[in-house]
Each structure stands twice: as structure tokens, then as C-alpha cells.
C-alpha positions in Angstrom: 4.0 133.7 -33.1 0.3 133.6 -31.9 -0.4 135.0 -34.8 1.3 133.2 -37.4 -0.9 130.0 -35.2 -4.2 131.7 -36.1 -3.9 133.2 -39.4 -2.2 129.7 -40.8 -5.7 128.3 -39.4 -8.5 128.7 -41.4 -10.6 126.1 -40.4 -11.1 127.1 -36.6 -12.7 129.9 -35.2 -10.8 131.5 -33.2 -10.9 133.0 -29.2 -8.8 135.3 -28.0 -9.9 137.5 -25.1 -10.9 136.3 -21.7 -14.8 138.4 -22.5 -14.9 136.2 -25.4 -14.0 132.2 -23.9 -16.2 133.3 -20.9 -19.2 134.1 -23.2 -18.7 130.6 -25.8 -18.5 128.6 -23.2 -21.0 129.6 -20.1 -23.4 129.5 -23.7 -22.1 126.0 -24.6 -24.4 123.2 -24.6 -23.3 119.9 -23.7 -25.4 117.4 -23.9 -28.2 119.2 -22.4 -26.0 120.9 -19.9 -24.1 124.0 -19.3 -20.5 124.6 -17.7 -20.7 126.6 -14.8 -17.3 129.1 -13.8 -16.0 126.1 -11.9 -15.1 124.6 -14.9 -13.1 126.9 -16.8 -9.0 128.1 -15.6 -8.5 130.9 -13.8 -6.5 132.3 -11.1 -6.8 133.7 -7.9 -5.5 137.0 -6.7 -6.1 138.7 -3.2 -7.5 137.5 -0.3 -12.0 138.4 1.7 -13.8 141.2 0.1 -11.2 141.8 -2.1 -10.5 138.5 -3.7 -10.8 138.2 -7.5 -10.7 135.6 -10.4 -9.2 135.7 -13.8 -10.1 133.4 -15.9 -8.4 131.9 -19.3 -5.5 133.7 -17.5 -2.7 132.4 -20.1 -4.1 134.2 -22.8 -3.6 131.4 -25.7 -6.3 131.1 -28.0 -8.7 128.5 -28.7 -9.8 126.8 -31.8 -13.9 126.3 -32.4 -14.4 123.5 -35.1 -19.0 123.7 -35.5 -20.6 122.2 -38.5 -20.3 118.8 -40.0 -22.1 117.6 -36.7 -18.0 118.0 -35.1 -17.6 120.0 -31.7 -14.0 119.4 -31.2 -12.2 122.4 -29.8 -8.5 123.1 -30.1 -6.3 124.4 -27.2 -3.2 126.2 -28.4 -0.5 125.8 -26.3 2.8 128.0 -27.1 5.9 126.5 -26.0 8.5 129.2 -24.5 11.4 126.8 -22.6 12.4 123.0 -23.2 11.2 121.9 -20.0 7.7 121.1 -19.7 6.9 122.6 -16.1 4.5 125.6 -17.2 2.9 123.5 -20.1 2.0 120.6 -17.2 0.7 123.6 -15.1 -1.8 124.9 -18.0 -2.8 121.4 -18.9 -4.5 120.8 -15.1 -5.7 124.5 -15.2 -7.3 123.4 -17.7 -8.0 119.8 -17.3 -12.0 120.7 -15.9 -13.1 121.6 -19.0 -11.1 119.2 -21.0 -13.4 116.8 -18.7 -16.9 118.6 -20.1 -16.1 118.7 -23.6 -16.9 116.1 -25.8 -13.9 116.0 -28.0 -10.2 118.5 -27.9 -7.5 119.0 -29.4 -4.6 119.9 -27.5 -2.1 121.5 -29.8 1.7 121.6 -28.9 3.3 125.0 -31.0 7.0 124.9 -31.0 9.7 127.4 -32.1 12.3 126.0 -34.2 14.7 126.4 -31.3 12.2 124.2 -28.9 11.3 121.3 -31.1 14.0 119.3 -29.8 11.6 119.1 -26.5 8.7 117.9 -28.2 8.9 114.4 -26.5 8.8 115.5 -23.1 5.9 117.7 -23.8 4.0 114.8 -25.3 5.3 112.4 -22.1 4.0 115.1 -19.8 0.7 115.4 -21.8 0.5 111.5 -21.1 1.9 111.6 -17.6 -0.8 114.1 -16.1 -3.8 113.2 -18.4 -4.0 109.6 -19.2 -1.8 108.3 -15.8 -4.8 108.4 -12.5 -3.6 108.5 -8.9 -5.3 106.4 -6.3 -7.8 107.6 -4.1 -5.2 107.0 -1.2 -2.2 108.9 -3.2 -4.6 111.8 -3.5 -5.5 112.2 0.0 -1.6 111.8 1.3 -0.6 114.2 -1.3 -3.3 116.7 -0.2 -2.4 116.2 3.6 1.2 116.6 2.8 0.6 119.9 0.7 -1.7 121.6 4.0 0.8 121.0 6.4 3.5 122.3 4.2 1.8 125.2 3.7 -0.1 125.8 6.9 -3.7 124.8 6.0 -6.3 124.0 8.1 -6.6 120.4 8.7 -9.6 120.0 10.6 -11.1 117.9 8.1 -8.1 116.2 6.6 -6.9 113.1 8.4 -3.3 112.6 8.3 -2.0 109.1 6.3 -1.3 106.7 8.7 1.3 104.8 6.2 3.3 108.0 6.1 5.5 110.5 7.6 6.1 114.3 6.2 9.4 113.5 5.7 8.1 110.4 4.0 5.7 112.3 2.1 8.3 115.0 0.8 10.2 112.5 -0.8 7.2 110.8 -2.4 5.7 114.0 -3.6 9.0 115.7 -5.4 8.3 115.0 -9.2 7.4 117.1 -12.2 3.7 116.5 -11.8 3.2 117.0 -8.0 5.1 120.2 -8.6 3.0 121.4 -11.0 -0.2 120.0 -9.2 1.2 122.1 -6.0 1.4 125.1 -8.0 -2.4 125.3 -9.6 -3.4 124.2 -6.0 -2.1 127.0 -5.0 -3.3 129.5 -7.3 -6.9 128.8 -6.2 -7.8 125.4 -7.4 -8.4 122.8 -4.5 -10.1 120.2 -7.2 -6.8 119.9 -9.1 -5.5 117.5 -6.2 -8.9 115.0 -6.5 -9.2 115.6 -9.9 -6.0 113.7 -10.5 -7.7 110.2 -9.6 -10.3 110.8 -12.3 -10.5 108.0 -15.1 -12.4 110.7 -17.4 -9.4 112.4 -19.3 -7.7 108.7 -20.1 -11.1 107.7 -21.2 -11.2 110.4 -24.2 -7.7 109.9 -25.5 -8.0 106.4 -25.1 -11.3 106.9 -27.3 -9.5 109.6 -29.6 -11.8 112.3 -28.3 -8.7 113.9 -26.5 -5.5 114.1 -28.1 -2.3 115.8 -28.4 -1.1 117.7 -32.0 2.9 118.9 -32.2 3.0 122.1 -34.8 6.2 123.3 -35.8 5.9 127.1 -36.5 7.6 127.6 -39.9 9.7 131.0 -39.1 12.3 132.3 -36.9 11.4 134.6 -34.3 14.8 135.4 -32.8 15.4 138.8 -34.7 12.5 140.1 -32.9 13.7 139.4 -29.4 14.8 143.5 -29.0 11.6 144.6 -29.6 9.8 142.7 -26.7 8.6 145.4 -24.5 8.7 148.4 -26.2 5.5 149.0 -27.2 
């Protein structure tokens, strides 16, 4: 399927390995600037001395549109299930770089069995990118999430408007969930990042935007050979 995404593509140069999206962008420049690791996704794995970082860890590839004074890059997302729970958790891994970029294309691939889903992908797309949390949400949420999972909160005041209990309740939808989980896997921005106006600013502008692709085959007669090779 990834593929049949880049080879129908010909006017995108395409990334692929985790060496390659590393080297584009820590050579990008932005207006003037550079991105420094802190911007791109990764993931965190082990814990001291032996801690490491993986970055561009979904392996989906992305789209380079240069010439014709046009810098827009395209994220290829693949859908695998109807619900949109892993595709929020890729959008906030990668909303930091989203946020340096000057324009993006975030494109939606569906397998005909999939398509069906399309609107809650583009709702979710529009529910974690375009919809800021208060500066007050942010910190209760963040509170909530270190006493849930045994944080240190020596520097984090508890919200005096709100119980855990309270909090739980508050803090069970889609997004949350999917904010908990990058949070989790190494990220502590993803929680502040969430009251930033800068993502609804460039689809509000057209400089961000979402693209649904319907991929034109079936795929299904190849389910037996998964994990073969």
C-alpha cells in the first residue's frame, strides 16, 4: 500500500527511512532557522544510561514539494482501523514540526474497506489541531496524568477547582487518551502544546490542511503473506 502511495506520486520527493527525515530536516532552513531534535517525533525506549530515542518511529513517508518558490511538505498517514485513536496519536507526535514548517499537507490514505471512516479522521484532524485548550485545562490535565501515574509533583500544583475523581471524568475522551499516550512515550510538551494557537492559525490560513486519498486496489488477497518474509 505504501507503495502504491509513492509510486502514484510523482510530484513529491519522497522520505522513507528514519537516516533520511533526520538528515532533510536538521538541514532545513526555515526562515533563517534550523529545527533542532526536539522538534521532530520519536519515541522513548529504556530508562538512565541506557535510554534511547527513535525518531519518525511510524515509518510513513513524507512528501518534499521544492521549486516554484513552494515548501509544502506532505505527511502520509496510512489508515489500518475505522477508529481514529492511533492516527490522533501520530498527528501530536508530530504536531512540533507541523508548528515549524511553513506549509503541510497532511494526507489521509484509506483502503477501500476504511473509507467509510474518513469523517472521523477528518473530525479528529480538526478536534486535536485547530481546537486549543486553556492554559488552566492544560495544567489540570497534566496534574491529573502525574498522579495517575506516579510522577513527581514537586513543581506541579494541584487544581484547586478539582478533584482526581473529578479530573478522571473530565479527562476520558478520544483526545486526552491519545494526548496521555504520546505523553507517555517520552513527550512532556505534547500536554502544553495543546493550548498553542499556532496549528489553527495555518489551516485557518490554508498552510495546514488535511487531504483524504482513496487507494484504488484491494489489498485483502495479500493478508496471508504478512509476515513471511
Amino acid at each position: 500500500m505504501l507503495l502504491d502511495i509513492v509510486l502514484g506520486d510523482k510530484q513529491h520527493t519522497w522520505l522513507g527511512t528514519e537516516k533520511d527525515k533526520l538528515a532533510y530536516f536538521r538541514a532545513l532552513d526555515i526562515f533563517g532557522r534550523k529545527l533542532d531534535d526536539e522538534y521532530f517525533p520519536r519515541l522513548h525506549f529504556g530508562q538512565g544510561p541506557q535510554k534511547a530515542i527513535r525518531y519518525f518511529p511510524d515509518k510513513l513517508p513524507i512528501g518534499i514539494e521544492l521549486g516554484n518558490g513552494r515548501y509544502r511538505h506532505v505527511f502520509v498517514y496510512l489508515a489500518r482501523q475505522s477508529l481514529p485513536h492511533d492516527f490522533r496519536v501520530w498527528l501530536l507526535r508530530h504536531g512540533n514540526l507541523l508548528r515549524g514548517l511553513r506549509e503541510w499537507t497532511v494526507r489521509i490514505v484509506f483502503p477501500k474497506r476504511f473509507y467509510t471512516s474518513k469523517a472521523l479522521s477528518l473530525w479528529a484532524f480538526r478536534d486535536d489541531l485547530t481546537k486549543r485548550l486553556s492554559l488552566s485545562t492544560v495544567g489540570a490535565f497534566e496534574w491529573y496524568l502525574k498522579v495517575r501515574h506516579g510522577h513527581d509533583l514537586t513543581y506541579t500544583k494541584a487544581p484547586t477547582y478539582m478533584r482526581f475523581e473529578e479530573a478522571a471524568k473530565k479527562f476520558r475522551g478520544p483526545r486526552f487518551e491519545a494526548l496521555e499516550q504520546v505523553w507517555l512515550n517520552g513527550d512532556p510538551t505534547v500536554v502544553h502544546s495543546a493550548a498553542s494557537t499556532i496549528l489553527a492559525d495555518q489551516v485557518g490560513r490554508g498552510l495546514g490542511r488535511p487531504e483524504i486519498v482513496l487507494l484504488p486496489h484491494q489489498y485483502l488477497q495479500l493478508t496471508s503473506l504478512v509476515g513471511v518474509a
